[in-house]
N, C-alpha and C positions, 0 to 999 in steps of 0.2 A: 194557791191564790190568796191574797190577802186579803182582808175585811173590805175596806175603800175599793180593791178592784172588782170585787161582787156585787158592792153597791153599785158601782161606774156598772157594768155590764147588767144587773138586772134593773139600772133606770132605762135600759135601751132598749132593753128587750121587752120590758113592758109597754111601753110607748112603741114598740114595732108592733105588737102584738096588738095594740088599739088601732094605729092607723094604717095598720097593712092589713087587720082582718079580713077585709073582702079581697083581696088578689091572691094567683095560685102563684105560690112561691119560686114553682118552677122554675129554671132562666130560659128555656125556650119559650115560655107563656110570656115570663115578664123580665125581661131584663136586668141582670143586675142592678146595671147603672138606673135604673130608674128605680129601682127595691131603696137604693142608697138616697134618690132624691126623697123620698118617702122620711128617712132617718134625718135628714137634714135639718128640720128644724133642732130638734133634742140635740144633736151634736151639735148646731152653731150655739145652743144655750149653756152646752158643757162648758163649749170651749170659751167663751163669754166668761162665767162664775170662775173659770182655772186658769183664765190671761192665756188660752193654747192658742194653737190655728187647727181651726178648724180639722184640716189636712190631721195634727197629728190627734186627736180626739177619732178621726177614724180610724187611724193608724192603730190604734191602743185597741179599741173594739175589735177588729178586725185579729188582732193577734191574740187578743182574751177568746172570741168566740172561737176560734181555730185548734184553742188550749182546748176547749171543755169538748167541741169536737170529736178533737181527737180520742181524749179521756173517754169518752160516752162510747165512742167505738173501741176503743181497749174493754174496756168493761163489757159490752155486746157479743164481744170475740170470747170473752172469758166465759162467760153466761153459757153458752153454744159451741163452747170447742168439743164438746163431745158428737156433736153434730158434723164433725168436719173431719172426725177423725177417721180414715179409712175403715181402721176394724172394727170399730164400732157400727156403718155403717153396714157393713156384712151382713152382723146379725141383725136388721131387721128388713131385710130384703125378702121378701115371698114367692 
């Protein structure tokens, strides 16, 4: 990930992290599409300052938050594959 896209993705995620603090992330509690109207102002200011549409300012968020994601759950996997491995599992069974 590059400099500019770290920056692009932790101006978003900070500003979610302000105006999303009180609701449960869930999507059966809150809806995505309403989690996104929540982003909307910060993304129609992106896309404002970079001449985008809107549309693809989500579009880019949505494909950076999916990157680290995923990364974050590779890394989770590696942390704990010992955890998952059958024989390993063996030996601490009582």
């Amino acid at each position: 990930m590059t400099e500019e896209e770290k920056v692009f993705l932790n101006r978003i995620t900070e500003y979610a992290n302000k105006a999303m603090a009180d609701i449960d992330p869930d999507p059966t509690v809150t809806p995505i599409s309403q989690q996104l109207e929540y982003l909307r102002p910060v993304m129609e200011e992106i896309a404002s300052e970079t001449e985008e549409a809107v549309e693809d300012v989500f579009i880019r968020y949505m494909d950076l938050a999916s990157t680290v994601a995923a990364k974050k759950q590779e890394e989770f996997e590696e942390d704990f594959v010992d955890f998952a491995d059958p024989t390993m599992q063996r030996k601490f069974k009582f």
